[in-house]
C-alpha positions as CSV (number, residue, x, y, z in Angstrom):
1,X,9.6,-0.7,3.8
2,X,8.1,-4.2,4.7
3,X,5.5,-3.6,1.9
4,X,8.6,-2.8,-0.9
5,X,10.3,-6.1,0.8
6,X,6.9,-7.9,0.3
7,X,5.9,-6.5,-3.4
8,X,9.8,-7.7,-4.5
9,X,9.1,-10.9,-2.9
10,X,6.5,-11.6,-4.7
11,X,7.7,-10.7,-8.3
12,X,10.5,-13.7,-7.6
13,X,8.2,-16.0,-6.3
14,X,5.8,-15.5,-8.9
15,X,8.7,-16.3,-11.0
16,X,10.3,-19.1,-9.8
17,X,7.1,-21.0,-9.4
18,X,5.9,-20.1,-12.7
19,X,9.2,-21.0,-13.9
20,X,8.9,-24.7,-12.0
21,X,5.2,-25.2,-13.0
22,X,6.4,-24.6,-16.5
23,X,9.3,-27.2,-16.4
24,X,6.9,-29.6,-15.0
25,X,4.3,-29.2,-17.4
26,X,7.2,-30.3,-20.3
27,X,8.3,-32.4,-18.6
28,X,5.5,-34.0,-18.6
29,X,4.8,-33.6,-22.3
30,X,7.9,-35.6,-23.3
31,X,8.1,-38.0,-20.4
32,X,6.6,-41.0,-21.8
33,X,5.2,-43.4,-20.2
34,X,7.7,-43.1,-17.3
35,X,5.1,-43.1,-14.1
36,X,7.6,-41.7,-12.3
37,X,8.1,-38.6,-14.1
38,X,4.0,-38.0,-14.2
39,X,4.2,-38.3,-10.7
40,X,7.0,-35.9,-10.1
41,X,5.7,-33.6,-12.7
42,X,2.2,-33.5,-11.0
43,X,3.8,-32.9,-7.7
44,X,6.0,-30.1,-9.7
45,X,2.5,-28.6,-10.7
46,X,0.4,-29.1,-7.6
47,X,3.1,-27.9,-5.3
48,X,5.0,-24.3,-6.2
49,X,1.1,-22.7,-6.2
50,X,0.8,-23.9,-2.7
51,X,4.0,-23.0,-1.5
52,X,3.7,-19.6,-3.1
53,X,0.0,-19.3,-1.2
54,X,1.9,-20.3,1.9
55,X,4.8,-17.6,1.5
56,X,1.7,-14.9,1.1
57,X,0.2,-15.9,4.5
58,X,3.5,-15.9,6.3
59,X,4.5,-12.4,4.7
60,X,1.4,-11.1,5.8
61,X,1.6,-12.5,10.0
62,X,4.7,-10.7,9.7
63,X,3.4,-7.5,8.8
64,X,0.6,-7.7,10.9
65,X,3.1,-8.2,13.8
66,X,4.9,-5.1,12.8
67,X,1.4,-3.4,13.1
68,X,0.6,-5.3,16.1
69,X,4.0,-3.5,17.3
70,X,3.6,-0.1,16.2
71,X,0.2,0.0,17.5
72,X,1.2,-1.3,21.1
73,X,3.4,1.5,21.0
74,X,1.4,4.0,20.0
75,X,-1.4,2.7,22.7
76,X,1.7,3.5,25.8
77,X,2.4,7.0,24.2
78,X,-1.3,7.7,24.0
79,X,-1.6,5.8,28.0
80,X,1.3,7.7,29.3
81,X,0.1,11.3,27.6
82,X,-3.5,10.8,29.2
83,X,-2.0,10.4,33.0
84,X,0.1,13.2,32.0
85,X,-2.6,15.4,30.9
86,X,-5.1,14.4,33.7
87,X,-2.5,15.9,36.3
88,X,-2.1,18.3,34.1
89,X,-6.0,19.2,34.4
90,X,-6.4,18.6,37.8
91,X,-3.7,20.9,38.8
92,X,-5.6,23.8,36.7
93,X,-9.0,23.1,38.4
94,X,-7.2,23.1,41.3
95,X,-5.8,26.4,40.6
96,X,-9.0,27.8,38.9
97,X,-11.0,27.0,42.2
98,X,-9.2,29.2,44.7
């Protein structure tokens, strides 16, 4: 599920910051000599890359604290079935021994 969330995440951000790079790149074609708008527009550039970098990294903490999660689960089942099964063997040796 997370990984469907995470794969149609990116195909929008990819997107919209392709989309914003793209509007800053004309804009800067037809601004002039504005130095305003070359600033704005290199911000435009330089920024939506970085943002999408940093929407990666997050994404990713999160599923590795799903993981994180599941596995501290799956390490009490696997805990509470090894008490369970060393009774379980000590009552047979017990049993086996008389």
């Amino acid at each position: 599920m997370c990984q469907r969330l995470r794969t149609n995440y990116a195909y929008f951000a990819f997107f919209f910051h392709n989309y914003a790079v793209m509007t800053s790149i004309f804009a800067l074609v037809i601004a002039g000599v504005n130095p305003f708008i070359y600033a704005v527009s290199i911000a435009g550039i330089l920024i939506p890359p970085y943002s999408a970098f940093q929407e990666q990294k997050i994404t990713d903490c999160r599923a590795m604290k799903e993981t994180n999660l599941a596995m501290d689960r799956e390490m009490e089942n696997l805990k509470f079935n090894n008490e369970r099964l060393q009774e379980e063997n000590a009552s047979i040796e017990g049993s086996v021994g008389r």
